[in-house]
VOBASE-851947 format. One record per residue: residue number from 1; chain; x, y, z of N, C-alpha, C, O, CB in turn. Coordinates in steps of 0.1 Angstrom, whole numbers, plus 5000, padded with zeros to 4 digits. Atoms other than C-alpha are relative to their C-alpha. Glycine has a CB too. Layout:
<atoms>
 resi chain n.px n.py n.pz ca.px ca.py ca.pz c.px c.py c.pz o.px o.py o.pz cb.px cb.py cb.pz
  NUM     A    X    Y    Z     X     Y     Z    X    Y    Z    X    Y    Z     X     Y     Z
...
</atoms>
This chain:
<atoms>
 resi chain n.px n.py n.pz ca.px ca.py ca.pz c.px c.py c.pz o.px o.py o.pz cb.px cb.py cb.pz
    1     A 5008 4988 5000  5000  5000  5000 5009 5012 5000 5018 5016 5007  4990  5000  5012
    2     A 4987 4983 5000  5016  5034  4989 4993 5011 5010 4980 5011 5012  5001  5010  4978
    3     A 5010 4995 4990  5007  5060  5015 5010 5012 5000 5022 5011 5003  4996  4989  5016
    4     A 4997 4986 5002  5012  5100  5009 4995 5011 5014 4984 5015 5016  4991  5004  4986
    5     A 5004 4991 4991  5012  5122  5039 5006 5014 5002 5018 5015 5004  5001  4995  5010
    6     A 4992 4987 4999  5016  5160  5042 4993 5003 5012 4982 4999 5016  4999  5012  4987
    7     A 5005 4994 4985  5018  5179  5074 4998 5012 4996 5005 5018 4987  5010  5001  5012
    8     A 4999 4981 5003  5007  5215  5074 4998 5005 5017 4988 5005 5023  4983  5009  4988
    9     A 5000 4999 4986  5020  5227  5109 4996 4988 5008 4997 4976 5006  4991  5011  5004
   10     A 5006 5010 4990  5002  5215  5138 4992 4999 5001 4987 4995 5011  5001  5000  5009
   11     A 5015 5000 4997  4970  5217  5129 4992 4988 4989 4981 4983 4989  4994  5018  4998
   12     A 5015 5005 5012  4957  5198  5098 5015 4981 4997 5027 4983 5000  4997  5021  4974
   13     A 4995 5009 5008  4975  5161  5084 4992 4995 4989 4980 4997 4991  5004  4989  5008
   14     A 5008 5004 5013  4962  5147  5049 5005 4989 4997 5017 4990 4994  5000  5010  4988
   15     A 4992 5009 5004  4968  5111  5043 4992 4998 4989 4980 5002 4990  5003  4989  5009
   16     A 5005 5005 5010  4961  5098  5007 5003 4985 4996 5014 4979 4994  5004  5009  4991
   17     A 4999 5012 5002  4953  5065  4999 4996 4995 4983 4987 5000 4976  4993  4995  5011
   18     A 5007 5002 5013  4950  5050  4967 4983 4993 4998 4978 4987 5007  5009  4989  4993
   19     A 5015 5005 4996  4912  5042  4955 4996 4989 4999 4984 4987 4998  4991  5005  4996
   20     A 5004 5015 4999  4914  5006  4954 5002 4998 5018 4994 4991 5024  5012  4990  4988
   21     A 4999 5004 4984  4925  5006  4992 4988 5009 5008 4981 5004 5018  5018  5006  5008
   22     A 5011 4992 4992  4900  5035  5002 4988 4992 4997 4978 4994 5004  4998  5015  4996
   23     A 5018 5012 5010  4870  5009  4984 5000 4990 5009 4990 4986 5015  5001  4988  4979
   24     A 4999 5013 4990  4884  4982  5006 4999 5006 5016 4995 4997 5024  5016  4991  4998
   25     A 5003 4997 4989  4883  5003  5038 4983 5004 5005 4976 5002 5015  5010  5009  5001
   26     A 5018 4996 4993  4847  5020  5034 4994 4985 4997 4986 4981 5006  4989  5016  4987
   27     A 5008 5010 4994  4835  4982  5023 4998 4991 5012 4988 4984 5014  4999  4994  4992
   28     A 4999 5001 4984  4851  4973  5062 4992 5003 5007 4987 4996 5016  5010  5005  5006
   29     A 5008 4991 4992  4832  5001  5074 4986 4996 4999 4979 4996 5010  5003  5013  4995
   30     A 5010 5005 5003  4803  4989  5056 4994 4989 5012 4986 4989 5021  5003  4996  4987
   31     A 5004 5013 4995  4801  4957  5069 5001 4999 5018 4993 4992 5024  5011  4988  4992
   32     A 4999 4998 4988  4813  4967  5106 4982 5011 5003 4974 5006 5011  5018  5009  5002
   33     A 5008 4992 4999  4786  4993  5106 4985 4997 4999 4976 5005 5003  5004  5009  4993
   34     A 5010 5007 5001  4758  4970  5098 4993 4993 5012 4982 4993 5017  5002  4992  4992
   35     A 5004 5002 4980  4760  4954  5133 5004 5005 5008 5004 4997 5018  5002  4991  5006
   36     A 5002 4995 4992  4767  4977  5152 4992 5007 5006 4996 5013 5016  5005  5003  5000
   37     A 5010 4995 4991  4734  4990  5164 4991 4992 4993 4982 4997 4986  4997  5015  5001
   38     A 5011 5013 4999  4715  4955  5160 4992 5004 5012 4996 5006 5023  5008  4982  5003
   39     A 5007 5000 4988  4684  4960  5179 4992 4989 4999 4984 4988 4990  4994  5012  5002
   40     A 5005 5016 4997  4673  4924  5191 4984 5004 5009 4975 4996 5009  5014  4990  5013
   41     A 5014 5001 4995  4643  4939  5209 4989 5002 4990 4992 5005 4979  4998  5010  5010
   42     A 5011 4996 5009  4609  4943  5194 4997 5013 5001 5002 5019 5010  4987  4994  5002
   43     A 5004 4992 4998  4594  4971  5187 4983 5003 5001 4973 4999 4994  5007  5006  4994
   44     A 5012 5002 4994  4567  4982  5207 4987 5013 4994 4989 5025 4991  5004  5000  5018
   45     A 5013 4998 5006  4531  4991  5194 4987 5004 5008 4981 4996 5015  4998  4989  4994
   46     A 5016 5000 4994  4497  5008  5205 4992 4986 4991 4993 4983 4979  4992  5018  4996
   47     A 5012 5011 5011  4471  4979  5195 4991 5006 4991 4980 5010 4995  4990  4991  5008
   48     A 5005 5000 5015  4461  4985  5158 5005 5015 4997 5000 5023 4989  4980  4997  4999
   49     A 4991 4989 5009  4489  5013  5155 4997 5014 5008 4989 5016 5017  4997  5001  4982
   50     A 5004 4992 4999  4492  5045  5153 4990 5010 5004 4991 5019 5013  5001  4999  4997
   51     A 5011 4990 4999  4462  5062  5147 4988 4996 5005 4977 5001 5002  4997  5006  4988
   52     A 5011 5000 4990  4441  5044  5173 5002 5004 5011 4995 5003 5021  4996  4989  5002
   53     A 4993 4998 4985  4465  5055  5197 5000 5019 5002 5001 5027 5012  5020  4991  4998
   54     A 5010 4984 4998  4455  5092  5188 4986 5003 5004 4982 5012 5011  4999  5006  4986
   55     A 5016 5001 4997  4419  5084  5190 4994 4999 5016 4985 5002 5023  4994  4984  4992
   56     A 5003 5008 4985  4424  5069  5222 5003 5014 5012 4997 5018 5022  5013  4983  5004
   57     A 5000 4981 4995  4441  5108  5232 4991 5003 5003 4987 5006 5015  5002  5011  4991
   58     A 5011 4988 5002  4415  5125  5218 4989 4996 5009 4980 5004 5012  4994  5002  4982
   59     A 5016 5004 4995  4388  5108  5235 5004 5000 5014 4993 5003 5021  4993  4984  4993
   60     A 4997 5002 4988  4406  5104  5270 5008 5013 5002 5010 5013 5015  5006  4988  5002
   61     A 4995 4988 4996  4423  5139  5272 4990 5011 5008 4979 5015 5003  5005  5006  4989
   62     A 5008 4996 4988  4409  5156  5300 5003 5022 5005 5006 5027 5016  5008  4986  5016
   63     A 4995 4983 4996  4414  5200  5297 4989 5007 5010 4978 5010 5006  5003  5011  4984
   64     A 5009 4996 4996  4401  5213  5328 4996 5014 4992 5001 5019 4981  5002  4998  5012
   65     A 5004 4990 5007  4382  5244  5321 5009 5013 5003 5014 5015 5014  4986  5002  5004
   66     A 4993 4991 4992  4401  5276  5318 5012 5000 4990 5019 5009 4986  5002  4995  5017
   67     A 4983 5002 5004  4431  5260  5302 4999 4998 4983 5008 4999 4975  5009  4982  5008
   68     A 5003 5000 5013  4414  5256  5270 5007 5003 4988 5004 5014 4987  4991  5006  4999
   69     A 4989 4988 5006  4441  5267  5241 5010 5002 5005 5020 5005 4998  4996  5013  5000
   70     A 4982 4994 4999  4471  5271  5266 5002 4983 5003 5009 4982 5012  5007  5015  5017
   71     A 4997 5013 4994  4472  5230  5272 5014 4995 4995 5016 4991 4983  4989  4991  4996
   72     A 4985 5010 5005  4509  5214  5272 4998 4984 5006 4996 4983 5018  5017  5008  5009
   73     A 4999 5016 4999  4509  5173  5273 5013 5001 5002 5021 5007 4995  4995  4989  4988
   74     A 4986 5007 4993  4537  5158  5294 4998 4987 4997 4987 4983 5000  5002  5001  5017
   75     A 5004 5013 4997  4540  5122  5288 5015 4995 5003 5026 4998 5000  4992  4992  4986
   76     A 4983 5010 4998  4564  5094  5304 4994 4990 5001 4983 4989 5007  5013  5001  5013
   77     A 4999 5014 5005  4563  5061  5294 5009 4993 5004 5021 4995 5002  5000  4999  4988
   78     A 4992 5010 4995  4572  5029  5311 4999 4993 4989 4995 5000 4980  4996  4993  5012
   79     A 5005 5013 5010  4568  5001  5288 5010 4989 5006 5022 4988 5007  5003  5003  4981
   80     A 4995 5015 4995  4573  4966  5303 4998 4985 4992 4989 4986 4984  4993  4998  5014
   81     A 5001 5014 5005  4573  4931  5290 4986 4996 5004 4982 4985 5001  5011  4990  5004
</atoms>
């Protein structure tokens, strides 16, 4: 592998690689980068999605009177097995 490096001071280095070796490093990267954020859990779901899980809001949101218009929703969420 032929390998070109200029310094400029102390601030910057520039290595150049030829582009048959740079092809073989990003397809490394590739393949490293595929599993590294494997997520083995499921992902979790209101029952029948989305937009029953708005319905279910709209219909159970509770603004006393007064607040009508200035209302902010806090939510925290456990979710357990």
């Amino acid at each position: 592998m032929k390998l070109k490096m200029t310094v400029l001071g102390n601030q910057a280095v520039f290595v150049t690689l030829p582009s048959e070796t740079l092809s073989q490093l990003k397809t490394k990267a590739d393949e490293i980068r595929k599993h590294l954020f494997e997520n083995y859990d499921p992902i979790c779901e209101f029952p029948g999605g989305n937009g029953l899980l708005k319905e279910w809001l709209s219909a159970n949101n509770r603004i006393p009177e007064g607040y009508k218009g200035h209302e902010r929703v806090v939510v925290l969420f456990k979710v357990q097995p």
